[in-house]
C-alpha positions in Angstrom: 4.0 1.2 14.4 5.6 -2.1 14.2 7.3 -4.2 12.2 6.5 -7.6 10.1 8.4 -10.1 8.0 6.6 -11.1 4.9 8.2 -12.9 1.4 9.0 -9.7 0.2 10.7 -8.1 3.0 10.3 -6.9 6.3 7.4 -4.5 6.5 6.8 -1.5 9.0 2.9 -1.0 9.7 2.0 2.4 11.1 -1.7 2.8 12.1 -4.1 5.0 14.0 -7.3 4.4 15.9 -8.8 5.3 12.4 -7.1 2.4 10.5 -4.1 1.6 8.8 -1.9 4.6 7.8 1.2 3.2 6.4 3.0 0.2 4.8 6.7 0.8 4.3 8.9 -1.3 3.0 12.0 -2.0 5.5 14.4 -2.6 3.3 14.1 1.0 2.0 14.0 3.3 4.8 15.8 4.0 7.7 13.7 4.0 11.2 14.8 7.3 11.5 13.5 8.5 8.2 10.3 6.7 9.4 9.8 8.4 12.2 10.7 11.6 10.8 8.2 11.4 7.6 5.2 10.4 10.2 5.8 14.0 11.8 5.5 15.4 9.4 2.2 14.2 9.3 1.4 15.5 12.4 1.8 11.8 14.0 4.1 11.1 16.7 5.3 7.3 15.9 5.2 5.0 18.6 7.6 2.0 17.6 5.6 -1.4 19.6 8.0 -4.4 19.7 4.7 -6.3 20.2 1.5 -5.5 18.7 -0.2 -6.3 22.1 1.2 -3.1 23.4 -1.0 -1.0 21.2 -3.8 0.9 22.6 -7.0 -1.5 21.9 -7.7 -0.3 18.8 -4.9 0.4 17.1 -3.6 -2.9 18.2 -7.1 -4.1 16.3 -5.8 -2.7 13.4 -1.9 -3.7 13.3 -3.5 -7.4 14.4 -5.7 -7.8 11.3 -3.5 -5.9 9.2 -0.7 -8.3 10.0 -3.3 -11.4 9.4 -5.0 -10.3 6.4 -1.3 -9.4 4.5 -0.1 -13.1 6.1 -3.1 -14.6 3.9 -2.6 -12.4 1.1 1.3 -13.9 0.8 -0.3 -17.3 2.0 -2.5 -17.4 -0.9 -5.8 -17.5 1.0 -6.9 -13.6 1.0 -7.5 -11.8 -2.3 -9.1 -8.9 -0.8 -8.4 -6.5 2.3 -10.5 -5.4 4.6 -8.8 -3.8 7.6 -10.0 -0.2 7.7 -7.5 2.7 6.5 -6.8 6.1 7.6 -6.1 7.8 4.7 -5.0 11.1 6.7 -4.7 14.9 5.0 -3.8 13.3 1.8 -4.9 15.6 -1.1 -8.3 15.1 -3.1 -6.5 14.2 -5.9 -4.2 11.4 -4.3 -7.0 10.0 -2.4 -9.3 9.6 -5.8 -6.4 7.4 -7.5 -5.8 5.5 -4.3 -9.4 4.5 -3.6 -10.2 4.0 -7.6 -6.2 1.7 -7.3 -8.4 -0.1 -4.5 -10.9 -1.2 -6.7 -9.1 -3.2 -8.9 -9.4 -7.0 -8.5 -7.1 -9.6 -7.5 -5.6 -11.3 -10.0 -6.2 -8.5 -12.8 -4.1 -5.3 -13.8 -5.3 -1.8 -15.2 -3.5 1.2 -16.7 -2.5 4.5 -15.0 -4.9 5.5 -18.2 -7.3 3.8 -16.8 -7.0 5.1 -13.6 -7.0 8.6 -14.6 -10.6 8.0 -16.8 -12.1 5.9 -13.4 -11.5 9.4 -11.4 -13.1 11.7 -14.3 -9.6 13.1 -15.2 -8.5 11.5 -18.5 -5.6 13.4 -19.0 -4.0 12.9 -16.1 -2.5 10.0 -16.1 1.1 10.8 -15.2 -0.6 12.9 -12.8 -2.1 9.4 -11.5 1.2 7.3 -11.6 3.0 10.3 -9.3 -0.1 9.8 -7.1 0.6 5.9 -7.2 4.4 7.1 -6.5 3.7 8.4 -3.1 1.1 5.5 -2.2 0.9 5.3 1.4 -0.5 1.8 1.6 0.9 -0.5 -0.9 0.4 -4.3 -1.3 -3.5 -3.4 0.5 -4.0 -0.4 -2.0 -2.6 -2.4 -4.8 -1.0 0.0 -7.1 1.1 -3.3 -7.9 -1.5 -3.9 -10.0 -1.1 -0.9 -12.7 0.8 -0.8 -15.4 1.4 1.0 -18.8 -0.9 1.4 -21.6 1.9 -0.9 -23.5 1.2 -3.7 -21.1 4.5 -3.3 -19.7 5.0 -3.3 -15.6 5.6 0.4 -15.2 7.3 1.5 -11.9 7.1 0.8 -8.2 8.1 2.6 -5.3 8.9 -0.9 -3.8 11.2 -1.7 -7.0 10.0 -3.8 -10.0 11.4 -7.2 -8.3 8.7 -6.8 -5.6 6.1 -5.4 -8.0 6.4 -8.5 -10.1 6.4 -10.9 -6.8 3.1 -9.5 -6.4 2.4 -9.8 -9.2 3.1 -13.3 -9.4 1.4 -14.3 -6.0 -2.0 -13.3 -7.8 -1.2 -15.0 -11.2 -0.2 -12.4 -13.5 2.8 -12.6 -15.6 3.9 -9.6 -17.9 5.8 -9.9 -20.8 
């Protein structure tokens, strides 16, 4: 894993030979809470103070995660493409993350909607939980889902980042 300064915070990147595994924002976890969440997934964390310490191709993966979320903040990217890992996540999670992924730049959809994308209409706090624990965010943009009332729902990162997101892509919520 390594680390990364964007507008919205420092940024830790955690990623396997597989893809990208993790986004965490900095500013809301510990490095030991980090480290101790990634075993938990099995993972032993390898902290990089350069990316070019990676094995090949996990430093492939931190390199154009790094570049892609640069021209995402820049204003030039409006879709990812770096390759994720989505782990032992459960069926469930990995349905609402991938259909979350689908959603364009620049355009929001409800956890409602969500929940009808993966067949399971009445799960829609069911989906926001899922949303909750959203190992990717900002690439997997759950930014991008809000409430049935139009209003910005939460956000793991906290509703100042969700809106600077928000915002970068061109959407404003009353």
């Amino acid at each position: 894993y390594t680390r990364i300064d964007s507008p919205i915070g420092e940024l830790i990147l955690a990623a396997t030979s597989e893809g990208l595994r993790e986004i965490e924002f900095g500013s809301h976890v510990s490095e030991s809470d980090f480290v101790a969440r990634q075993r938990t997934h099995g993972v032993e964390p390898v902290r990089l103070e350069r990316i070019e310490n990676a094995p090949s191709e996990v430093q492939a993966v931190l390199r154009r995660a790094a570049s892609e979320l640069n021209e995402y903040f820049g204003g030039q990217r409006a879709r990812f493409d770096v390759p994720l890992d989505w782990g032992s996540m459960a069926p469930f999670q990995r349905a609402v993350l991938e259909a979350t992924a689908t959603v364009p730049f620049g355009h929001v959809e409800t956890y409602a909607g969500i929940a009808r994308k993966i067949g399971k209409p009445g799960a829609t706090r069911a989906v926001g939980n899922a949303l909750g624990r959203n190992p990717i965010p900002v690439i997997v943009p759950c930014h991008r889902v809000i409430r049935s009332d139009a209003t910005i729902g939460g956000y793991t990162g906290g509703l100042g980042i969700k809106h600077r997101l928000l915002a970068i892509e061109g959407v404003t919520l009353t």
